[in-house]
N, C-alpha and C positions, 0 to 999 in steps of 0.2 A: 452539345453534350456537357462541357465545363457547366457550362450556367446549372445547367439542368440539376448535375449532380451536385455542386455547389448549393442549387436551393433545396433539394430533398435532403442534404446533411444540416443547412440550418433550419429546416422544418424537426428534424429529430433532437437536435443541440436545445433549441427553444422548451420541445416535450417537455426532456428531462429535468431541466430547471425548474418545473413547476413542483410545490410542496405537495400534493396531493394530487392523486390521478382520477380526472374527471371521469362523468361515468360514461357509460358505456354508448349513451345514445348521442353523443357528438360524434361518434363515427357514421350517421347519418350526413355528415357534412360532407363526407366523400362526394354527393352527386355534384354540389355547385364546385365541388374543390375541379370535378372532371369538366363545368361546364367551361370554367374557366378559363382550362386549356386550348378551348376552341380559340381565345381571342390571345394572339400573338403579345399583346402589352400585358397580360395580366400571368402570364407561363410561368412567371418567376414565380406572384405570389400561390397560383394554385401549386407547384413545386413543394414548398415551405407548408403550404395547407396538408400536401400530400404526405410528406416530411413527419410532420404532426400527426397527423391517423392513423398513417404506418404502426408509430412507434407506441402509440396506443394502444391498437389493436393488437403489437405485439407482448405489449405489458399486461393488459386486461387477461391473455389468456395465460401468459406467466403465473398472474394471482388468482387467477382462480384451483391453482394446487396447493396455493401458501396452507401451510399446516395450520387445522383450526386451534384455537386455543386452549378448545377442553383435552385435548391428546397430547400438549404440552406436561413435558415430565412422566408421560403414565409410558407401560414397558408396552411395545409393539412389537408383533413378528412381522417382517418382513422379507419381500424376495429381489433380488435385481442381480445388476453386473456393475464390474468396478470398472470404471470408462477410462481411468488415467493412472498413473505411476505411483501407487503408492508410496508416502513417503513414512520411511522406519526411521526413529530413535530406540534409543536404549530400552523403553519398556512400551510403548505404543507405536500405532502406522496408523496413520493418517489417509483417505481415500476418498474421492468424489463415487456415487453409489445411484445409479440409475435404475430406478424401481420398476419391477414388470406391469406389464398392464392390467394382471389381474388383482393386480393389491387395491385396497381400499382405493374407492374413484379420488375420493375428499385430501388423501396424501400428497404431496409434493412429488415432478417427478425425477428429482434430482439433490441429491443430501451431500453432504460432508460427515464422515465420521471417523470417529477416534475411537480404537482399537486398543486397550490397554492390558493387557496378558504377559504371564513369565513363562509359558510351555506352550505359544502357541506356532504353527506353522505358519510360515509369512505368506500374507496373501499380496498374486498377482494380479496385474492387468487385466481383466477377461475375462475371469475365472465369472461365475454365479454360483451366488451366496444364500441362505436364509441367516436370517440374524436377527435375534432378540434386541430393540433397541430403546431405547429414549432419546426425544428428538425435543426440543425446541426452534422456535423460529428466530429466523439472525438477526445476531445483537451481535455491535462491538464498542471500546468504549468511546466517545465522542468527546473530542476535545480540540479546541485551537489549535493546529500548525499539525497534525500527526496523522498519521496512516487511517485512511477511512476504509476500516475494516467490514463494517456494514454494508458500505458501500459496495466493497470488490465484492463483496455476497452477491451483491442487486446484480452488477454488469457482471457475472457470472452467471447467471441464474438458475443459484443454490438459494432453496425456498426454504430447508431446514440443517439447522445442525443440530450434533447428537454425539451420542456414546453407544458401543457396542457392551450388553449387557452380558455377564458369564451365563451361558444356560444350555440346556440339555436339546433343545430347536435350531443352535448354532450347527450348519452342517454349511457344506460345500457340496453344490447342484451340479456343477459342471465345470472342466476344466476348461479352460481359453483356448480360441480354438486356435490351431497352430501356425495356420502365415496371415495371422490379424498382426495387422500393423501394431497396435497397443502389445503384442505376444514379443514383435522380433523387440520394438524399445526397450520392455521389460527383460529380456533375454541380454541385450548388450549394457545395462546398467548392472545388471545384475555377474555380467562373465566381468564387467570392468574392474567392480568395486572386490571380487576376487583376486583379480588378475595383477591390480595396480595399488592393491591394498595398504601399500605402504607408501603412495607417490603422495606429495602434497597436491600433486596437479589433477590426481582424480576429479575434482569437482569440473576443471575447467573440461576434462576431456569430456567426462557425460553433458558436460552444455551445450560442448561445438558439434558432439555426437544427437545426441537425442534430446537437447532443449531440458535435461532434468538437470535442474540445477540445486537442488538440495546440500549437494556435499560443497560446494563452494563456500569458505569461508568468510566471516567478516570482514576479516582484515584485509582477504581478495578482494571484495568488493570496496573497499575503501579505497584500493589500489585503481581499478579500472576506470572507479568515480572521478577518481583525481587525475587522470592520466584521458579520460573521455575516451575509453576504449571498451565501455559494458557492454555498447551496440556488438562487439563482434559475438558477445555469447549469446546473444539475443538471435537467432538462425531465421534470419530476415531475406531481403533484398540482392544483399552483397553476397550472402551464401548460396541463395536459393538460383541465383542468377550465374556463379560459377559454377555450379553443378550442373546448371543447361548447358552452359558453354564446353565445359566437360562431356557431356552426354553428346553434343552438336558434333566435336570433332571427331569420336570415337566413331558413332553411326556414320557420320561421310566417310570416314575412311576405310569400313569395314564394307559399306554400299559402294561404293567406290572399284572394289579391287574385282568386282563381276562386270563387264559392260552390259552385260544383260538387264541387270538389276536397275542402270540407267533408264534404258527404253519404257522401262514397267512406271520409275517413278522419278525426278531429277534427284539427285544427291541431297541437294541442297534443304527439298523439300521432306527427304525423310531422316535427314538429321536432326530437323527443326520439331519432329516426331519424337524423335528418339531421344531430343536434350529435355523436351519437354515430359517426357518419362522418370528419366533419371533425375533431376528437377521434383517431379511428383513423390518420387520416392525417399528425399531427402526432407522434403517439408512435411510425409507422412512419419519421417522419425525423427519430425520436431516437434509432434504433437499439432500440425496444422494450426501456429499460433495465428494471431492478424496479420504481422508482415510477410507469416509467409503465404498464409493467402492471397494477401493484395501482389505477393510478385508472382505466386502462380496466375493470378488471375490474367495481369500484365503479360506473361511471358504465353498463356492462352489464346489472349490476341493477337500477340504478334506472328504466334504459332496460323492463327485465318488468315492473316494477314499477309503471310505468306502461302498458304495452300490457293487462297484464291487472286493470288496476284492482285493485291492493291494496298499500295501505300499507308498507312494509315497514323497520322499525325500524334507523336506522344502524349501531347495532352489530353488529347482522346483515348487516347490506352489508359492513361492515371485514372482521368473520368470513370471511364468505364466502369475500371475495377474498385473506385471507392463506391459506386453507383450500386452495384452488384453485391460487394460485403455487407451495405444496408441494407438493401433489401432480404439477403440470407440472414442478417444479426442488426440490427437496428442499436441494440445497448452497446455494441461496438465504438461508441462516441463518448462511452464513459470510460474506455478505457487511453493510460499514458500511452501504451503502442501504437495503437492507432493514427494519436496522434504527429507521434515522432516518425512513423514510419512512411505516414504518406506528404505530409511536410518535407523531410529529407529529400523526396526523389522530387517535389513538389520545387524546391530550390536551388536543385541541379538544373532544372529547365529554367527557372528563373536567373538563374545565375549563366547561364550558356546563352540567354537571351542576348541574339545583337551583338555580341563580342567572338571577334574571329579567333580563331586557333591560334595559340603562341604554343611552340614546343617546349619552349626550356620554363619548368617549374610551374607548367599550366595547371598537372594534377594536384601539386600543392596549393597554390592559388586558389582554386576550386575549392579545395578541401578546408581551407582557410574562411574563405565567406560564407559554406553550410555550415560550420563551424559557428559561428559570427549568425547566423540566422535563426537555430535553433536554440539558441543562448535562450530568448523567452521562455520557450517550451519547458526546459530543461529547469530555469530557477526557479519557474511554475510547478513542475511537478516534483522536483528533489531538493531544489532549495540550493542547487550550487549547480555552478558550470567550471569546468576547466581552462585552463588560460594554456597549457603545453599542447592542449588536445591536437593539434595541427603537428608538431615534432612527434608525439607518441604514434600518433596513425599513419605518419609517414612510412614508420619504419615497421607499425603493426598491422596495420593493413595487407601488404603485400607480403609478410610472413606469413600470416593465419592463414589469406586469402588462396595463395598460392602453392605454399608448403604444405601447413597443418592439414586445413579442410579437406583437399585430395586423399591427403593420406588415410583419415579417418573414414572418408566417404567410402574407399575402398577395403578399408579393413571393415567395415559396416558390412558391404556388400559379399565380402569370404565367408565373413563368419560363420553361416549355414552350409558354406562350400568346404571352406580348408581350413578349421579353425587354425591352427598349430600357425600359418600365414598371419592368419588376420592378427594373434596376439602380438605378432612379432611386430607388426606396423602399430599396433597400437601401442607396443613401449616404448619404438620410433619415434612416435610424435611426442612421449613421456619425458621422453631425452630433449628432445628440441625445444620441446617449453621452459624445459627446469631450464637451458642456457638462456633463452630468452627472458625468462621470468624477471631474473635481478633487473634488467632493462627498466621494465614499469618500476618495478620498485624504489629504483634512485631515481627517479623521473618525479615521480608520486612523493617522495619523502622531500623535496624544494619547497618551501615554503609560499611560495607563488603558482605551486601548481594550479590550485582550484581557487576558485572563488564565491566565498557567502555573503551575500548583500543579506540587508535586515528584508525580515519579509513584508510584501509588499501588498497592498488592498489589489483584488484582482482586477479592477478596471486600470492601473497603471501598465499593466501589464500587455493592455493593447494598445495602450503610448507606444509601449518597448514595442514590440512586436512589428507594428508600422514606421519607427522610428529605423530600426536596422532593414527590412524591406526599401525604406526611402536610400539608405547607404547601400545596399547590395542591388539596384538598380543600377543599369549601363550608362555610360559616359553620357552625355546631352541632356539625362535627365531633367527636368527643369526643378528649382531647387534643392538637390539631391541632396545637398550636405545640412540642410534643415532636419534631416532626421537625426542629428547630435540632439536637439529640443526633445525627440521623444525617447533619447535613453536617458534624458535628465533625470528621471524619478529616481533612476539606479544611483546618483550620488545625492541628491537633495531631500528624498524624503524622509523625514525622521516621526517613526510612529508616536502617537500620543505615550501620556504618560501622567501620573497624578503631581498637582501642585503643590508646591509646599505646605503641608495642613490637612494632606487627605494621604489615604494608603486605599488599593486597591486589595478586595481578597478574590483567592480563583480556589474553589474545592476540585482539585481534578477527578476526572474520571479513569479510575485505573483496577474498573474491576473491584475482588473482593477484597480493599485496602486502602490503602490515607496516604495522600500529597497534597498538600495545600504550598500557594505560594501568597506573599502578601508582597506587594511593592508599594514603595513610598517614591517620591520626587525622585531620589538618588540610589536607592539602596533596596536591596532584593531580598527575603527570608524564605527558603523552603522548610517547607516542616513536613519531614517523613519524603519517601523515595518510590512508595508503592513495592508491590512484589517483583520475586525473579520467579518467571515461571519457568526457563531452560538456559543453560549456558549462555543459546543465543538468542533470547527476549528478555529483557527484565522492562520496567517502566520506568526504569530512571533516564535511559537511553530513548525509550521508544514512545514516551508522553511527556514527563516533565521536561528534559532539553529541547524537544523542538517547542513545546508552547513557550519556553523563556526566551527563545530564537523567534520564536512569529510574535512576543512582544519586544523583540527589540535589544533582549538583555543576553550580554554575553560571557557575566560573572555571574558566583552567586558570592554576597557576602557573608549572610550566615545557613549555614544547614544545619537544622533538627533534625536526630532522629529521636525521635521519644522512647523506643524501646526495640530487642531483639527477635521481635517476630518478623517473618518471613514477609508479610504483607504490609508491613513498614520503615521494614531493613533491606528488603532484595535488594533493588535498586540502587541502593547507596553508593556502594563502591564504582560501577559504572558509571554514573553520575560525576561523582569526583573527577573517575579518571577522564571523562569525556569533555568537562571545562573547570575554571577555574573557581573555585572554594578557596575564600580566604579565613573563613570559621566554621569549626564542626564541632558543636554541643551535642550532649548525648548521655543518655543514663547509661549506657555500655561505651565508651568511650576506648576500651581497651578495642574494640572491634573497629576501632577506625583509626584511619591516620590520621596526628596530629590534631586528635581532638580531647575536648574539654571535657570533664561531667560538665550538664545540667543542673543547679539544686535555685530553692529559692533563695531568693533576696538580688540573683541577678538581676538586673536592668539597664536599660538605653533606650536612647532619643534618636531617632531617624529623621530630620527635616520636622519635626516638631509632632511625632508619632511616638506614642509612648507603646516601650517592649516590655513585659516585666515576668521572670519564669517564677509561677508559684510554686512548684512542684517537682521534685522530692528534696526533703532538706536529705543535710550531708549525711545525718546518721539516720535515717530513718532504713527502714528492712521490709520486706515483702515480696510478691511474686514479681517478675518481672512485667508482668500488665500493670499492678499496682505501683510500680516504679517510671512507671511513665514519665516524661519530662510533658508537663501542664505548662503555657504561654499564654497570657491574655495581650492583645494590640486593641490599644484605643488610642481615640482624639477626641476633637468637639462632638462628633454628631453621634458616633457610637461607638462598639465594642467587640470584640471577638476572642472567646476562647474552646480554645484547640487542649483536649484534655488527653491523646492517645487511646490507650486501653486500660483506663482505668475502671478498678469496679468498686461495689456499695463499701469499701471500707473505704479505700482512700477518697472518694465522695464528704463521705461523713470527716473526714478526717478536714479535708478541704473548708469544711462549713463550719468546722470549731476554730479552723485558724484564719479564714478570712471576712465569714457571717457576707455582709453586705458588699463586701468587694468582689464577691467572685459575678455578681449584676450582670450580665452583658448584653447586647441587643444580638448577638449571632450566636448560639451554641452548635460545636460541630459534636453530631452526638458519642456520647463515651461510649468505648467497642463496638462503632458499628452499628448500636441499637440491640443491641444483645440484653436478656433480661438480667443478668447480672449487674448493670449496671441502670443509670438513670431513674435512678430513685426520687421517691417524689416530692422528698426535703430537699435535693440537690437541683433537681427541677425548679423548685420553690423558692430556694436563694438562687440562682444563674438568673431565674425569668425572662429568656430570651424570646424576640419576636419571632424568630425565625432559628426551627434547628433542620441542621443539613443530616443526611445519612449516608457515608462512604461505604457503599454497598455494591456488590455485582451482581447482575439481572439471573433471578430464578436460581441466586446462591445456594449453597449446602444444607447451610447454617438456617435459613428460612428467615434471615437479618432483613429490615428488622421485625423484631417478637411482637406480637399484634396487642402484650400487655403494657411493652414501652409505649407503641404510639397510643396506646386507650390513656398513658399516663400525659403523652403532651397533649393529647388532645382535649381532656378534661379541662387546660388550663388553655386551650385557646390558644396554641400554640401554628403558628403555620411552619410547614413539612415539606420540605423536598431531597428528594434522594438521586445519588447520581447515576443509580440503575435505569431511574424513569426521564433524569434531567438533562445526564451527560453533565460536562462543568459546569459548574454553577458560582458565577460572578457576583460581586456586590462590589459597588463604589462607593467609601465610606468619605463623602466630602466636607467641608467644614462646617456646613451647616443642615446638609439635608444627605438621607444615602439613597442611592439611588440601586435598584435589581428590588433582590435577586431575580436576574438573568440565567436561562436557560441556554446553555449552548444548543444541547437538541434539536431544539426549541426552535430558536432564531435564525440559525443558518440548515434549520431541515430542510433535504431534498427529496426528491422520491425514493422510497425504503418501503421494504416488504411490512414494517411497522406500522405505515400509515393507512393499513387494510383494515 
């Protein structure tokens, strides 16, 4: 059964790697993949064949709902139910949207929408909806080292997103019916966020309660990161498994107290019933994520396992139930839970492998080498591991586990019975966290808490991975302590970087708005920060830092912002506050710490890369677009200039103060490509080979205007925008440049896009 499942999860892992999904008639290959099976040496590969067609056949019929193109942007009625917990801000809710069957065949049948209203009633769980909508197909933006938002679309499979339009068809079909699981969730988030409305630990309680983690804060989250305690809001394994134990003691004791009830069934056997209920009922108000499937599934079999009297070996329970989640969800492989969830229990066994019981500080021990195992995993998908995680779980573990979880499981269970009870245990555990709370937090605030290595190409990362499996193997091992050679990469690798004489340019992709970074040999420039689009997203945090992290860079030396719009100022301040800035120019200067104007005549040398700001002198006056902070970077082989938001006057104005200097081989286009600007004199003197458009997919604005590209096009200009391109690179070397490079592009995986 390992092997088995083992090869039908690297048959689906292989799928999804592929850029494009073949078509349909390789699922003919299922007969020789079943003949294969006949012959014992070949099991593995038809597994892996199987593995493969599965996840095809799963995907092929996924897209054939993907939203057609021409219904892209146009208003649609449609009907369905909201499947999950919506989540409210200040002026919109946000909700996953499962369309009925009679809606158009050609629709997707599962959407994400944005709800944006000042008078509306908030909508639940369950409820069925009609709604006026606009949908497009998912886009997110693309870029090195950051959140593959596209992606969590794909391994979700939400085939559109959209906005709910205001209109007079907008009605509510039916209320949620009342003991749907999605009804009692939405009921205890909703009594919590009442009830506890002033606790700072609201978020942590709805997580450990019903897996809605909306109201948990950043800086919470920076806290459990650092301290390797996020798994316990994550209502996985270790929950879903006290809740049976829970449920196990309560049903024996309660079957127990009749001898009668004996004869009918053993104790033991209808406890294992009974935990496996309460179990059920806990992971149904966790939103039945992956871990808690894989431990309901586990906790299933151990439930046969005992009804029918036979043993049955744990790795065969793990098998089973990762066996059984792919075959129910195959894109289950794209997701980080998955992985960490069945890893974890995966190196409890490995780790228990061979080595006898010691009492004294076995469970720390333990907890020290999963600890120590999952380190891969973890700087693979977050980019940092904890170094205290072992001291933190010791003592958070067996609180949550023991105290907390009970408590809430139970006040969960009142709440339809005795609410006035259940509020009462739910400020109970309100009180017990605010005392525990500070704990993580002087934990997390040690400067050794966590640790960020540079990030790393992902095949070093099955160095690592093999390398601590080689150390977390049992004593006799035969060369066990060679696995020091495979976590080498964590201190030796050091990412490229440009020579002395060349600078690298990266256009990010941040949506409707501008971040460009240019690095030289030594030294690092952003220019522009991208937008904030809520408190808790802007893109200075959630694109520009980690792409300077996944190249390697953990300063910046100088920040641009060229001017005070929102799509190239949001950012900024997060940015700042989240690494280190040793210079910050800016035509609003007053809006930033400790920074400079911008005007021309400034200049400097980077490693032999010339900076030079043309743009705005000291006294010049205008709109704030027209005050843009303008930068041209050149060397030997070419050029680039980054002009903000500027438009046809300060163009013109450009072209009487610089004529033939403003030449460049890169033009990033002014505004976006908006027709106010890129006029066909300024076009005329830049003459660039190549202009970029910092634009978001199926914008407002309809950026960029189809009279700017008829004016680069006239002149033979090549065009890329990072709506269609994601980041767009160029390597300006000393004598030749090499791109531009498409991130999209280069590192595309399968995306509802490539339909």
């Amino acid at each position: 059964m390992v092997k088995t499942s083992m090869s039908f999860m690297a048959g689906c892992v292989l799928f999804f790697q592929l850029s494009h999904i073949p078509h349909d008639n390789w699922l003919w290959a299922t007969i020789p993949a079943l003949l294969l099976l006949l012959h014992q040496h070949t099991r593995i590969i038809a597994f892996i064949l199987l593995g493969c067609l599965w996840a095809l056949l799963q995907t092929s019929l996924f897209l054939k709902h993907s939203l057609p193109s021409e219904l892209e942007g146009k208003d649609i009625v449609i009907s369905g139910v909201i499947i999950d917990l919506p989540q409210h801000s200040t002026n919109k809710v946000r909700f996953k949207f499962k369309l009925d069957p009679h809606n158009n065949h050609s629709l997707p049948k599962t959407i994400r929408l944005n709800w944006y209203y000042s008078k509306q009633d908030p909508v639940q769980a369950g409820e069925r909806w009609q709604l006026t909508v606009r949908l497009k197909r998912p886009n997110g933006m693309s870029n090195p080292g950051s959140f593959d938002y596209e992606g969590w679309l794909f391994q979700q499979q939400i085939a559109a997103t959209g906005y709910v339009k205001q209109s007079q068809y907008n009605q509510r079909l039916s209320s949620p019916p009342p003991y749907a699981i999605n009804s009692l969730r939405q009921s205890i988030v909703s009594r919590l966020e009442s009830h506890l409305s002033e606790s700072s630990q609201l978020g942590l309680i709805q997580g450990l309660t019903t897996g809605f983690r909306d109201n948990i804060s950043t800086a919470q989250w920076q806290v459990l990161r650092s301290t390797g305690t996020s798994h316990l809001l994550a209502i996985s394994g270790l929950h879903i498994g006290l809740a049976a134990a829970i449920g196990f003691f309560l049903f024996k004791t309660l079957w127990s107290m009749r001898a009668k009830n004996l004869l009918l069934l053993p104790a033991v056997e209808f406890a294992v019933i009974g935990g496996f209920l309460v179990a059920l009922f806990y992971a149904g108000l966790a939103g039945f994520s992956i871990p808690t499937q894989r431990a309901l599934l586990m906790l299933a079999t151990v439930m046969i396992a005992v009804l029918i009297r036979r043993p049955i070996a744990p790795s065969v329970i793990l098998a089973s139930s990762l066996l059984i989640i792919l075959l129910v969800d195959p894109f289950a492989v794209l997701s980080a839970g998955f992985w960490l969830s069945f890893s974890a229990v995966g190196l409890i066994l490995f780790v228990s492998l061979n080595r006898l019981p010691s009492p004294r500080w076995q469970w720390l021990k333990i907890h020290g080498l999963i600890a120590l195992g999952l380190s891969p995993l973890l700087l693979l998908f977050f980019q940092q591991t904890s170094i205290i995680s072992p001291l933190a779980n010791l003592v958070a573990i067996p609180f949550i586990s023991l105290i907390i979880v009970p408590i809430l499981l139970l006040a969960s269970f009142m709440l339809s019975i005795f609410e006035p009870l259940a509020l009462i245990l739910f400020s109970c555990a309100d009180s017990l966290l605010g005392y525990f709370w500070p704990f993580l937090q002087t934990l997390s605030s040690l400067e050794f808490a966590s640790w960020s290595p540079k990030a790393l190409p992902f095949y070093y990362y099955i160095s690592i991975s093999l390398g601590c499996l080689m150390l977390l193997a049992p004593r006799g091992f035969p060369a066990k302590w060679l696995g020091i050679i495979g976590l080498s990469p964590l201190l030796l690798f050091s990412p490229n970087k440009p020579d002395t004489g060349e600078f690298w340019f990266t256009l990010l992709d941040v949506g409707q708005g501008l971040s460009a970074v240019i690095q030289t040999n030594s030294h690092t420039l952003v220019f522009d920060a991208g937008p904030k689009f809520s408190d808790s997203f802007n893109t200075g945090t959630a694109i520009v830092q980690p792409f300077l992290h996944h190249q390697g860079l953990s300063y910046i030396d100088t920040l641009i912002i060229s001017h005070a719009d929102n799509d190239h100022f949001g950012g900024a301040l997060a940015l700042i506050n989240a690494m280190p800035v040793n210079n910050i120019l800016s035509s609003v200067p007053e809006l930033l710490p400790d920074a400079l104007p911008c005007y021309s005549g400034q200049s400097w040398q980077w490693d032999q890369v010339s900076f030079e700001i043309l743009h705005p002198q000291l006294d010049d006056a205008g709109s704030k677009n027209d005050l843009s902070c303008v930068i041209k970077v050149s060397n030997q082989s070419g050029s680039v200039l980054l002009t903000g938001d500027i438009e046809r006057s300060t163009e013109m104005l450009l072209i009487q103060r610089y004529a033939d200097k403003l030449k460049s081989t890169l033009l990033v286009a002014p505004h976006h490509g908006s027709n106010t600007s890129s006029s066909s004199l300024f076009i005329n003197s830049v003459s660039p080979e190549w202009v970029l458009f910092p634009i978001g997919y199926k914008n407002r604005y309809h950026f960029p205007n189809p009279k700017v590209l008829s004016r680069y096009q006239q002149q033979n200009i090549t065009r890329f925008s990072t709506a269609e391109s994601g980041a767009i690179g160029l390597h300006f070397g000393i004598e030749s440049i090499l791109g531009p490079i498409a991130w999209r592009q280069k590192h595309q995986k399968m995306k509802l896009r490539s339909n």
